[in-house]
C-alpha positions in Angstrom: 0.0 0.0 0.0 1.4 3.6 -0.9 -0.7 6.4 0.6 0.1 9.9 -1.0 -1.3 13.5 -1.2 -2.3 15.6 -3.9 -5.0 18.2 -4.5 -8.1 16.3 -6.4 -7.0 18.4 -9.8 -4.2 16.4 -9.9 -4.7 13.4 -8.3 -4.9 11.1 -11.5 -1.3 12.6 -13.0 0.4 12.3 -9.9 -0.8 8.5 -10.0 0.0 8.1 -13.4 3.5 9.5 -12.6 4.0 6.8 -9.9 2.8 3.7 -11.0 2.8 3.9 -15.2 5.6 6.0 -16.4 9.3 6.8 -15.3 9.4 10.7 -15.0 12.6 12.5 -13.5 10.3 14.3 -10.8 8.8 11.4 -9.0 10.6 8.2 -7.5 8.3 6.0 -9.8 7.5 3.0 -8.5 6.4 1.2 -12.3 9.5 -1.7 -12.2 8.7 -2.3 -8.8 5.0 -2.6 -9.9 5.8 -5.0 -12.8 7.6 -7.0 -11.2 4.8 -7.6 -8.5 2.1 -8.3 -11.4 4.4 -10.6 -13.2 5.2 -12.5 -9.7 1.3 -13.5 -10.0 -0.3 -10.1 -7.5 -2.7 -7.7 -8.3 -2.7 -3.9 -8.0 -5.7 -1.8 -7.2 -6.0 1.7 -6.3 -8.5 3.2 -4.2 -9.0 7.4 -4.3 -11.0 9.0 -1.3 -12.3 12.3 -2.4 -12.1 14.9 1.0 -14.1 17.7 0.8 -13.3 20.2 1.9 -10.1 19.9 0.8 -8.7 21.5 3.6 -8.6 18.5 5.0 -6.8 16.3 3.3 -3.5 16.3 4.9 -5.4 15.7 8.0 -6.7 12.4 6.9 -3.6 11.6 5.3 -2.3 12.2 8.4 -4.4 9.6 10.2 -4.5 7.0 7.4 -0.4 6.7 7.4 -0.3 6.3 11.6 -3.2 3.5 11.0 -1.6 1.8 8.7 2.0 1.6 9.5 2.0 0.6 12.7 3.3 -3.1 11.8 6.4 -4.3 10.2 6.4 -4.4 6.4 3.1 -1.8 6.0 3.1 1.0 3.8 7.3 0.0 2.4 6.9 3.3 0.0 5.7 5.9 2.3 8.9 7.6 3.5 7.2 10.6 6.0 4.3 10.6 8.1 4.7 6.9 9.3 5.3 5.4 12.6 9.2 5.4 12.5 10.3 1.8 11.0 12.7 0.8 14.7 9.1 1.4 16.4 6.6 -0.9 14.3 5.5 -4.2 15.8 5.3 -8.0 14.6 1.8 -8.4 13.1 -0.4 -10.4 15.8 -1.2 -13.7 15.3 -4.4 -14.7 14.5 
């Protein structure tokens, strides 16, 4: 899972520039993307539209401590996670 920020404007390009094509602005992730599909996985995406917008960061904010609280969550978000020395073994089931 990647979790990311971007206005709703541009929401689609800055996707596109991740996970399709390798542009020198963005770390694109598209080889490690292919080689995840061709190792048998699928990819989805999910957008969440925040209105108002204002609050965006805040819910980005929330959804990157949710989700990165256990070892190997969220491998391509690099700010705004729990700190990678801090994350726990998943529990067992």
């Amino acid at each position: 899972m990647y979790i990311g920020t971007r206005h709703s404007s541009a929401g689609l390009s800055r996707l596109r520039d991740h996970l399709f094509q390798v542009s020198s602005g963005t770390k694109s992730k598209l080889e490690e993307v292919r080689n995840i599909v061709r190792a048998g996985a699928q990819v989805g995406v999910t957008l969440i539209l925040v209105k108002p917008e204002s609050l965006r960061l805040a819910v980005e904010e929330e959804l990157l401590q949710a989700n990165s609280r256990y070892i190997g969550q969220l491998p391509w978000n690099k700010r705004g996670v729990v700190a990678r020395r801090k994350r726990l073994a998943f529990p067992k089931a």
